[in-house]
C-alpha positions as CSV (number, residue, x, y, z in Angstrom):
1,X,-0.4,9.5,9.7
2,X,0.8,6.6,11.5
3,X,-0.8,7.3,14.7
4,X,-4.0,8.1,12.8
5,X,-3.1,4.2,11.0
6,X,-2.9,2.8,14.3
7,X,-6.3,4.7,15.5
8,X,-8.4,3.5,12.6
9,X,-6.9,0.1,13.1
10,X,-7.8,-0.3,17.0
11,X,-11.6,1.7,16.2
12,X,-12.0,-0.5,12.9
13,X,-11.0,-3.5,14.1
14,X,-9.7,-4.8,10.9
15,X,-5.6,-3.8,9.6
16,X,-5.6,-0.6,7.5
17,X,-5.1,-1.8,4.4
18,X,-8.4,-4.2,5.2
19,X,-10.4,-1.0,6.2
20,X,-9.1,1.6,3.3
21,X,-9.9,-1.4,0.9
22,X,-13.7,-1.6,2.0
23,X,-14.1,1.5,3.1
24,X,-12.2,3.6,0.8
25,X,-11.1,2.0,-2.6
26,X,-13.6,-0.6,-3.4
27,X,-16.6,2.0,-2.9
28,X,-14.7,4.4,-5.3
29,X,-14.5,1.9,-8.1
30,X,-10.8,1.2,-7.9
31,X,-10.5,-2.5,-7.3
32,X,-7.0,-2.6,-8.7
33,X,-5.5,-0.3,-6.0
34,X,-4.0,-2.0,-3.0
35,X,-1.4,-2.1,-0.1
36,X,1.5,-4.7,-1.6
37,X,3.0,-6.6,2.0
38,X,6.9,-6.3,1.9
39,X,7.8,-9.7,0.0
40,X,4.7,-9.8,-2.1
41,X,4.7,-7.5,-4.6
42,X,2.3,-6.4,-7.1
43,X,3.3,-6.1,-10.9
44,X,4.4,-2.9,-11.0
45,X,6.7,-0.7,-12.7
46,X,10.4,-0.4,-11.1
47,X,10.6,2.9,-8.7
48,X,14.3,2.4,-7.7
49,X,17.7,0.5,-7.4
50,X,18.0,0.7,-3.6
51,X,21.0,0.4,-2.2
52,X,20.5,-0.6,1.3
53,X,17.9,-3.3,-0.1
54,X,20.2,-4.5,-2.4
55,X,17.5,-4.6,-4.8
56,X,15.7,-2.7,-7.5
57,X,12.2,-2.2,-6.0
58,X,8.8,-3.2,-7.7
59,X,5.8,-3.7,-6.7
60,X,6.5,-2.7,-2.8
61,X,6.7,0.2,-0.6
62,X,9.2,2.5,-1.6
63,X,9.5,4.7,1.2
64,X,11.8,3.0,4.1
65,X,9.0,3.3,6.9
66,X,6.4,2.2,5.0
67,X,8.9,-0.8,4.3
68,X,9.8,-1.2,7.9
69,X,6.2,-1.4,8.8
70,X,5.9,-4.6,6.1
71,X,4.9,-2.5,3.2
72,X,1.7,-1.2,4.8
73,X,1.3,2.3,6.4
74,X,-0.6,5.3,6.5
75,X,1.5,7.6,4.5
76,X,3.0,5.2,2.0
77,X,2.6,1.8,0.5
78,X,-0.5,1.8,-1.6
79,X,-0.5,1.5,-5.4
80,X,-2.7,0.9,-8.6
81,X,-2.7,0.9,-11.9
82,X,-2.1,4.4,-14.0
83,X,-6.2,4.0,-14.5
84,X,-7.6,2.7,-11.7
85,X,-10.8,4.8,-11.7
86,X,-11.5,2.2,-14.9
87,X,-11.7,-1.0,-13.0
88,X,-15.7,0.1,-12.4
Protein backbone atom coordinates (compact mmCIF):
# COMPACT_ATOMS: atom_id res chain seq x y z
CA UNK A 1 0.00 0.00 0.00
CA UNK A 2 2.70 2.34 0.28
CA UNK A 3 4.27 1.86 -3.02
CA UNK A 4 0.66 1.93 -4.50
CA UNK A 5 0.56 5.70 -2.13
CA UNK A 6 3.62 6.72 -3.70
CA UNK A 7 2.23 5.63 -7.47
CA UNK A 8 -1.06 7.52 -7.16
CA UNK A 9 0.90 10.43 -5.78
CA UNK A 10 3.57 10.73 -8.76
CA UNK A 11 0.37 9.75 -11.50
CA UNK A 12 -2.00 12.23 -9.55
CA UNK A 13 0.07 14.77 -9.02
CA UNK A 14 -1.49 15.93 -5.92
CA UNK A 15 -0.27 14.10 -2.04
CA UNK A 16 -2.66 11.15 -1.31
CA UNK A 17 -4.61 12.48 1.20
CA UNK A 18 -5.39 15.46 -1.52
CA UNK A 19 -6.35 12.82 -4.17
CA UNK A 20 -8.42 10.23 -1.77
CA UNK A 21 -10.25 13.42 -0.55
CA UNK A 22 -11.46 14.50 -4.17
CA UNK A 23 -11.43 11.48 -5.60
CA UNK A 24 -12.64 9.14 -3.04
CA UNK A 25 -14.36 10.75 0.07
CA UNK A 26 -15.86 13.94 -1.01
CA UNK A 27 -17.73 12.07 -4.05
CA UNK A 28 -19.08 9.50 -1.48
CA UNK A 29 -20.63 12.00 0.78
CA UNK A 30 -18.19 11.77 3.64
CA UNK A 31 -16.84 15.26 4.05
CA UNK A 32 -15.99 14.62 7.68
CA UNK A 33 -13.41 11.80 6.87
CA UNK A 34 -9.80 12.93 6.48
CA UNK A 35 -5.99 12.15 6.83
CA UNK A 36 -4.99 14.09 10.34
CA UNK A 37 -0.90 15.28 9.63
CA UNK A 38 1.21 14.10 12.75
CA UNK A 39 0.88 17.25 15.10
CA UNK A 40 -2.55 18.31 14.03
CA UNK A 41 -5.03 16.20 15.18
CA UNK A 42 -8.53 15.93 14.58
CA UNK A 43 -11.09 15.69 17.60
CA UNK A 44 -11.23 12.34 18.04
CA UNK A 45 -11.73 9.82 20.54
CA UNK A 46 -8.37 8.46 22.50
CA UNK A 47 -7.02 5.04 20.63
CA UNK A 48 -4.06 4.61 23.03
CA UNK A 49 -1.41 5.55 25.78
CA UNK A 50 1.72 5.01 23.70
CA UNK A 51 4.62 4.49 25.30
CA UNK A 52 7.32 5.27 22.96
CA UNK A 53 5.27 8.61 22.18
CA UNK A 54 5.00 9.41 25.57
CA UNK A 55 1.57 10.31 24.89
CA UNK A 56 -2.02 9.18 24.84
CA UNK A 57 -2.95 9.41 21.08
CA UNK A 58 -6.01 11.34 19.54
CA UNK A 59 -6.84 12.42 16.69
CA UNK A 60 -3.53 11.01 14.77
CA UNK A 61 -2.22 8.04 13.17
CA UNK A 62 -2.06 5.26 15.39
CA UNK A 63 -0.17 2.86 13.56
CA UNK A 64 3.82 3.68 13.90
CA UNK A 65 4.42 3.92 9.99
CA UNK A 66 1.63 5.77 9.20
CA UNK A 67 3.08 8.12 12.06
CA UNK A 68 6.60 7.95 10.65
CA UNK A 69 5.27 8.98 7.36
CA UNK A 70 3.62 12.30 9.22
CA UNK A 71 0.29 10.77 9.85
CA UNK A 72 -0.50 10.19 6.16
CA UNK A 73 -0.22 6.80 4.36
CA UNK A 74 -1.82 4.34 2.40
CA UNK A 75 -2.60 1.77 4.87
CA UNK A 76 -3.31 3.93 7.90
CA UNK A 77 -3.98 7.39 9.00
CA UNK A 78 -7.48 8.24 7.82
CA UNK A 79 -10.44 8.87 10.15
CA UNK A 80 -14.14 10.24 10.46
CA UNK A 81 -16.75 10.47 12.47
CA UNK A 82 -18.83 7.06 13.64
CA UNK A 83 -21.45 8.43 10.84
CA UNK A 84 -19.76 9.85 8.23
CA UNK A 85 -22.02 8.64 5.41
CA UNK A 86 -24.44 11.48 7.19
CA UNK A 87 -22.35 14.54 6.31
CA UNK A 88 -24.39 14.36 2.71
Amino acid sequence: MIVLMACLEKAGGKDFATLVQEEVLFPLGMRSARFSKTGVPLGAVPTEQCPWRKKLVVGEAHDENAFAMGGVSGHAGCSARERCGEDR
